[in-house]
LUMLOZA-416669 format. One record per residue (C-alpha): x, y, z. Coordinates in nm, 4 decimals. Example, Ala and Ser with C-alpha at 12.3 -4.5 7.8 and 13.67 -1.06 7.14 Angstrom:
2
1.2300 / -0.4500 / 0.7800
1.3670 / -0.1060 / 0.7140
END
This chain:
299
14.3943 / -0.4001 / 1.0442
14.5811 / -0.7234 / 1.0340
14.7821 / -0.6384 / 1.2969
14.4932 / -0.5258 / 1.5116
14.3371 / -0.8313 / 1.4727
14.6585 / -1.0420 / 1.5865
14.6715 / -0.8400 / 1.8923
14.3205 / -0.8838 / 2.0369
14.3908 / -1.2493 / 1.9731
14.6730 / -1.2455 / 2.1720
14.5047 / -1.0335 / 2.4255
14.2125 / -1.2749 / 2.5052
14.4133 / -1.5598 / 2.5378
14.6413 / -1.4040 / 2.7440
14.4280 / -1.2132 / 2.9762
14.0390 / -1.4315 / 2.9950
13.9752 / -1.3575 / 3.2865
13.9721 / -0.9797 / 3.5443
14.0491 / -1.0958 / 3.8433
14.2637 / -0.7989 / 3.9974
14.5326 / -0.8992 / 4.3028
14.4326 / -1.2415 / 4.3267
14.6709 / -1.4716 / 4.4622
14.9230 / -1.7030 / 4.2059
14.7788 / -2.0290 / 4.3576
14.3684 / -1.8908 / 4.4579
14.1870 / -2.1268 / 4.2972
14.3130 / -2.0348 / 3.9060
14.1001 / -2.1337 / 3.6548
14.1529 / -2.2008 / 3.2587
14.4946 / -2.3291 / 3.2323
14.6146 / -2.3527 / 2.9330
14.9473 / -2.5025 / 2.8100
15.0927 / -2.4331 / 2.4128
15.4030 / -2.6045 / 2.2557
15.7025 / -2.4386 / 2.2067
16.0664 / -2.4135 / 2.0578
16.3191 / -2.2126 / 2.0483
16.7055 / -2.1269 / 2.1597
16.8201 / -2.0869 / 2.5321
16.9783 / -1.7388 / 2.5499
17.0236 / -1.7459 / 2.9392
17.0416 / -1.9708 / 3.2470
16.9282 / -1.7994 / 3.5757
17.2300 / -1.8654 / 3.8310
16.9547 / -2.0208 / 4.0671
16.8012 / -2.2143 / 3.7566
16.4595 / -2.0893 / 3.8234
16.4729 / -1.8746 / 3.5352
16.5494 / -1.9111 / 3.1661
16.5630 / -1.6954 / 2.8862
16.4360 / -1.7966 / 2.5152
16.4641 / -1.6721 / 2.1828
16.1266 / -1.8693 / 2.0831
15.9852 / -1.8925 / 1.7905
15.6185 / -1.7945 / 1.7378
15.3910 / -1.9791 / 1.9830
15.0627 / -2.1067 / 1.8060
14.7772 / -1.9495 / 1.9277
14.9607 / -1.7422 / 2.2086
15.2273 / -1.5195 / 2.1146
15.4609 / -1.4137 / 1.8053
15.8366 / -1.5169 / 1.8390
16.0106 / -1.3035 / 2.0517
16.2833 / -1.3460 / 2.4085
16.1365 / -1.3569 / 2.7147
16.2679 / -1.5032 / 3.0397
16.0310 / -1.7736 / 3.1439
16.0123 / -1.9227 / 3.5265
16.0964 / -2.2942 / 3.5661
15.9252 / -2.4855 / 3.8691
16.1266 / -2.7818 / 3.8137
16.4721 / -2.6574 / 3.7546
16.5942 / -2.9959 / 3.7079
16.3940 / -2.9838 / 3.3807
16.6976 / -2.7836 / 3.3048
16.9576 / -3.0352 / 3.3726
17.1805 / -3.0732 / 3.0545
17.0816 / -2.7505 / 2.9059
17.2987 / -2.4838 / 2.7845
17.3057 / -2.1982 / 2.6449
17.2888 / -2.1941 / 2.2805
17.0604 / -2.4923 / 2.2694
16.7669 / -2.5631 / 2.0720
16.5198 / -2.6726 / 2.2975
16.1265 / -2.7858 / 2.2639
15.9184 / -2.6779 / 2.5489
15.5686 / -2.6451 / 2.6960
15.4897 / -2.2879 / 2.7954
15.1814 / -2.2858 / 3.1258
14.9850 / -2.0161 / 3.1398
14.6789 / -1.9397 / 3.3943
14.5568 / -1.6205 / 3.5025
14.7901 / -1.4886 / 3.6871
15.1468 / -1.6539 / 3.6240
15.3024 / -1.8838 / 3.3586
15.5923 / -2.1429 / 3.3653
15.8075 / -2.3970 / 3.1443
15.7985 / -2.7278 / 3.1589
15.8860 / -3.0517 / 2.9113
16.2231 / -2.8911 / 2.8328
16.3913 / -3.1246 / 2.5830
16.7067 / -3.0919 / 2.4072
16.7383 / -3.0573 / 2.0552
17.0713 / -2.9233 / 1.9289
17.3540 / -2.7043 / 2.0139
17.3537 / -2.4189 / 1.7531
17.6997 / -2.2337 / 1.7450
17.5972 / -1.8435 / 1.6356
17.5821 / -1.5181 / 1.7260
17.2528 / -1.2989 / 1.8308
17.1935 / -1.0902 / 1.4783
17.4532 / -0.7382 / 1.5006
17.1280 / -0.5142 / 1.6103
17.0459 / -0.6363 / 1.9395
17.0287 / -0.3541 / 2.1761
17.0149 / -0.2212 / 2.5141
16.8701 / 0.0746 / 2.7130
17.0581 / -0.0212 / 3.0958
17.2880 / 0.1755 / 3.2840
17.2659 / 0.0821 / 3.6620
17.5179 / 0.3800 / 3.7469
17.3135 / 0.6796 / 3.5743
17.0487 / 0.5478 / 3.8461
16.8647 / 0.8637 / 4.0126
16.7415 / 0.7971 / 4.3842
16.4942 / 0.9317 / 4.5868
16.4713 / 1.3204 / 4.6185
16.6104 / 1.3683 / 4.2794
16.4561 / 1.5700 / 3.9979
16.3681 / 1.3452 / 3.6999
16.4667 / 1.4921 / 3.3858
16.1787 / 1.6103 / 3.1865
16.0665 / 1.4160 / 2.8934
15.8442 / 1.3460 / 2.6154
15.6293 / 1.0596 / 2.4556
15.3092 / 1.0232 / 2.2067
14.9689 / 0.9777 / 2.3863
14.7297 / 0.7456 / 2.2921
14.5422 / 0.9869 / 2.1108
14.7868 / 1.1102 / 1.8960
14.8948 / 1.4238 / 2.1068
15.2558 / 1.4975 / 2.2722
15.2660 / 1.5002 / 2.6099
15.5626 / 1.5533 / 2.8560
15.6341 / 1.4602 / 3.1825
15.6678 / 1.8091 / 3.3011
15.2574 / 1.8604 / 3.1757
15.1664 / 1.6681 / 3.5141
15.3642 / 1.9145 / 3.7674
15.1341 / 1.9446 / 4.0813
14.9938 / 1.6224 / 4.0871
15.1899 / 1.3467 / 4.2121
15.2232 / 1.0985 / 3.8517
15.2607 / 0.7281 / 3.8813
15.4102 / 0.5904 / 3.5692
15.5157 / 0.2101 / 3.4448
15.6057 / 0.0583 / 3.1568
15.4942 / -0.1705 / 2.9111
15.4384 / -0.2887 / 2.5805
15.1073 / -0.4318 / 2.4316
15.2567 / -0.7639 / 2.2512
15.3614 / -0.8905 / 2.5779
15.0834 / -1.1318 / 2.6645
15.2458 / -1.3184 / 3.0079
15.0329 / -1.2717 / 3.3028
15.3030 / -1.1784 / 3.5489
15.4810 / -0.9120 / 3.3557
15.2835 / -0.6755 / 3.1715
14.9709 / -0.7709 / 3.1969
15.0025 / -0.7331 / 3.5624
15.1102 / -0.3759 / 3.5709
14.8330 / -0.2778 / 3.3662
14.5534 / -0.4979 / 3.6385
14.7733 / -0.3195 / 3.9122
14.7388 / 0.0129 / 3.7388
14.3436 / -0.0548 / 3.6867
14.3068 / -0.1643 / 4.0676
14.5028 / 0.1099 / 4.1910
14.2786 / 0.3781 / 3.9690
14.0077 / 0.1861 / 4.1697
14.1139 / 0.2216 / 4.5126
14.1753 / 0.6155 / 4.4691
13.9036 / 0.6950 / 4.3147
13.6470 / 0.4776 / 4.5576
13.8265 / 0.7116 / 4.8468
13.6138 / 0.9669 / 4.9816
13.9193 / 1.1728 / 5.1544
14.1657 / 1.1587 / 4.8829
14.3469 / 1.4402 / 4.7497
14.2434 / 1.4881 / 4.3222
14.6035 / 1.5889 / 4.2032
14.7461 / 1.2406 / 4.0693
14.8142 / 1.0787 / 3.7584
14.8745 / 0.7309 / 3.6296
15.0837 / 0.7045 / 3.3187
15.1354 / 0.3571 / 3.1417
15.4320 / 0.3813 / 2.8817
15.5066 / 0.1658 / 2.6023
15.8988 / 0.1047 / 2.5114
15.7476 / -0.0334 / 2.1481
15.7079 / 0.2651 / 1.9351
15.7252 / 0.0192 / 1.6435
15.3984 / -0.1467 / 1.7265
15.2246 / 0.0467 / 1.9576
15.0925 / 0.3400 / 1.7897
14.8265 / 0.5150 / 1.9035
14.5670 / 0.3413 / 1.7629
14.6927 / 0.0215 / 1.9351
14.7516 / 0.2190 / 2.2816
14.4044 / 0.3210 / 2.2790
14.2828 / -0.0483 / 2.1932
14.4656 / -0.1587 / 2.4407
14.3633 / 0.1364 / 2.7172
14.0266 / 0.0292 / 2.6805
14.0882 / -0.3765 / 2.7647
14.2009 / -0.2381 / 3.0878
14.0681 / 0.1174 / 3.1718
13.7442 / 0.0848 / 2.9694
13.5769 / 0.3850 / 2.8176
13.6559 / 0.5860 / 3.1435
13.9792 / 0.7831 / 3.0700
14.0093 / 0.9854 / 3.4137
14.3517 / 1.0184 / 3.5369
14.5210 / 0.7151 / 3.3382
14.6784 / 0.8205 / 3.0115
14.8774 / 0.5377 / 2.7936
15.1632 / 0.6747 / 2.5803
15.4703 / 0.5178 / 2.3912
15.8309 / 0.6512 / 2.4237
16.0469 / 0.7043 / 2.1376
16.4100 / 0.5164 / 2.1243
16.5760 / 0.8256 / 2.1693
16.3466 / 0.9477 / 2.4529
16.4113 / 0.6022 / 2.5941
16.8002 / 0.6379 / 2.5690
16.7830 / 0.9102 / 2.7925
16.5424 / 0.7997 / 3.0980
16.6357 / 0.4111 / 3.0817
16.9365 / 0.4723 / 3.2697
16.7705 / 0.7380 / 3.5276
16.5542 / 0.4195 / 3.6625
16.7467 / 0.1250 / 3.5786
16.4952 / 0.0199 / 3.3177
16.6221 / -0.2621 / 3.0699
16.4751 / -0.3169 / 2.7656
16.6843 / -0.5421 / 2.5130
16.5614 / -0.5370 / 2.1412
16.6260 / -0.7492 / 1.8589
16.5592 / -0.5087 / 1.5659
16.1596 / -0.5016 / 1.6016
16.1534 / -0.7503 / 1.8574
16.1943 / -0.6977 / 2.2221
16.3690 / -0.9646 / 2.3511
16.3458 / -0.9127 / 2.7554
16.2796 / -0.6539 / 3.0093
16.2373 / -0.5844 / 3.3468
16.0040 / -0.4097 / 3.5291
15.9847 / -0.0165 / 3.6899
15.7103 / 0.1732 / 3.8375
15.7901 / 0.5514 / 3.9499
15.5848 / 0.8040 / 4.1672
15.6735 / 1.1009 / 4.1008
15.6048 / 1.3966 / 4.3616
15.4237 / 1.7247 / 4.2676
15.7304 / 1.8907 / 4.2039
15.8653 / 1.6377 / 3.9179
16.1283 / 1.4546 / 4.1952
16.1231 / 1.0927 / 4.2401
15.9053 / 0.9746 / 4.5634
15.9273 / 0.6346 / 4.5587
16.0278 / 0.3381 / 4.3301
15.8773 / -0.0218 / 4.3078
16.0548 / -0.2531 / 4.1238
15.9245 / -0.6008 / 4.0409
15.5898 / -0.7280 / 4.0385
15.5602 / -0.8391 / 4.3897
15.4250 / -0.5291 / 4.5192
15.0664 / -0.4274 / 4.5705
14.7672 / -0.1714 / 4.4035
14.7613 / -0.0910 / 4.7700
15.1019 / 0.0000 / 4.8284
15.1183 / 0.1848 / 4.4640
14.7994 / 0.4024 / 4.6457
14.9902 / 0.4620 / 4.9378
15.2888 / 0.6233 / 4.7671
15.0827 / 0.8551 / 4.5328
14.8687 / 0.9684 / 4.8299
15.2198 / 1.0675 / 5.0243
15.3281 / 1.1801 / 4.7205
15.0149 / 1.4290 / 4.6060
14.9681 / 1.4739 / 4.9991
15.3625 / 1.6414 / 5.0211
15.4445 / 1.3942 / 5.2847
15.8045 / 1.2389 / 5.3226
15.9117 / 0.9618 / 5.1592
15.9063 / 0.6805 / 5.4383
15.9831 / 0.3860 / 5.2062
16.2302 / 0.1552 / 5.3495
END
């Protein structure tokens, strides 16, 4: 129950406002700003990014590593990694920043012995090819595989509930939500699709926390988006299939990036959208070609 409790908090403040698609710099609202420390794990080659091993931010999130943008990257100047820092941490609707980046000490040590990856670029499958089947716990308890959705064309991204930043999960699940909407408002659309949100936390997100957190974003109306958690070893195997990195400090995920797949009717992949720059729209677009049988015409 505690832990229930600690993750609505965190989900209000990170998420106050429903605003789907709306542009970084449209007129934001509710900015808030919380004070920070923590060690700098990684420098960005352009500077515009930093990654910190934070400790738990009061009112906002529990410690964790995330990679955090930086609008002033001289705020960086002087900074290394390996160096405690103090920071402010920005957060509005729909993106979040550091700024105030002070120095506080160099600390010589190693990242504790069971920090782990899921990322092989090589494995990567492309476009045409069959993804392996796997399978994961749904939100109500229930195994479900990927192979259950053959026929429709499936849309699946990942997640995981503790991550409260506005441009990383949080906006796959809005983009998930508005893309549900766009579907279902169409009159012309073919039925056989699927959206599938899946959580790389099996530690925390259990099913009772998927379905808490289904409902912040899907409401009360399940139809055609399922939430579901992957296992480590289920993890081990697709990870490398779509490029998907997920670093872990024993319970802690530490950074990630960011994968959505449409699958085609047949189980192959369609069409892959990495990043967070593309649109509900486009995300529509593929699973219509997709459940439609049409050819993948993705640049």
């Amino acid at each position: 129950m505690k832990r229930l409790i600690l993750f609505y908090a965190f989900l209000l403040l990170a998420v106050t406002s429903f605003k789907l698609e709306a542009a970084p710099d449209a007129g934001q609202s509710g900015v808030k700003s919380y004070d920070a420390r923590g060690v700098v794990r990684q420098i960005a080659d352009d500077r515009r990014k930093v990654t910190i091993q934070h400790e738990a931010i009061a009112g906002y999130m529990p410690a964790m590593t995330m990679e955090f943008p930086v609008r002033d990257t001289n705020e960086l100047n002087g900074i290394s990694p390996s160096d405690e820092i103090t920071f402010k941490l920005v957060v509005r609707e729909n993106d979040d920043w550091i700024e105030d980046v002070h120095f506080v000490a160099h600390r010589i040590e190693n990242v504790t012995n069971n920090t782990y990856a899921f990322h092989f670029q090589s494995a990567e499958l492309k476009p045409g090819d069959l993804l392996p089947d796997c399978g994961f716990t749904d939100e109500n308890g229930d195994a479900v595989r990927l192979s259950d959705f053959r026929g429709n064309a499936l849309a699946f991204t990942f997640f995981y509930s503790r991550c409260p930043l506005p441009d990383y999960c949080v906006r796959m699940s809005k983009k998930f939500s508005e893309t549900r909407r766009l579907l279902l408002a169409m009159t012309n659309a073919p039925a056989n699709w699927q959206l599938l949100s899946i959580s790389f936390d099996p530690e925390f997100d259990t099913p009772k926390m998927l379905s808490s957190y289904a409902d912040f974003y899907r409401g009360t109306d399940t139809n055609r988006w399922l939430f579901a958690v992957a296992s480590t070893n289920t993890l081990s195997g697709l990870a490398p299939r779509l490029d998907l990195m997920v670093m872990r400090d024993g319970g802690s995920i530490m950074s990630h990036n960011l994968r959505t797949v449409v699958l085609d009717p047949q189980g192959r992949i369609f069409r892959q959208l990495d990043g967070n720059q593309w649109t509900s729209q486009q995300l529509a677009d593929a699973i219509l070609q997709a459940a439609r049988g049409q050819t993948n015409s993705a640049p």
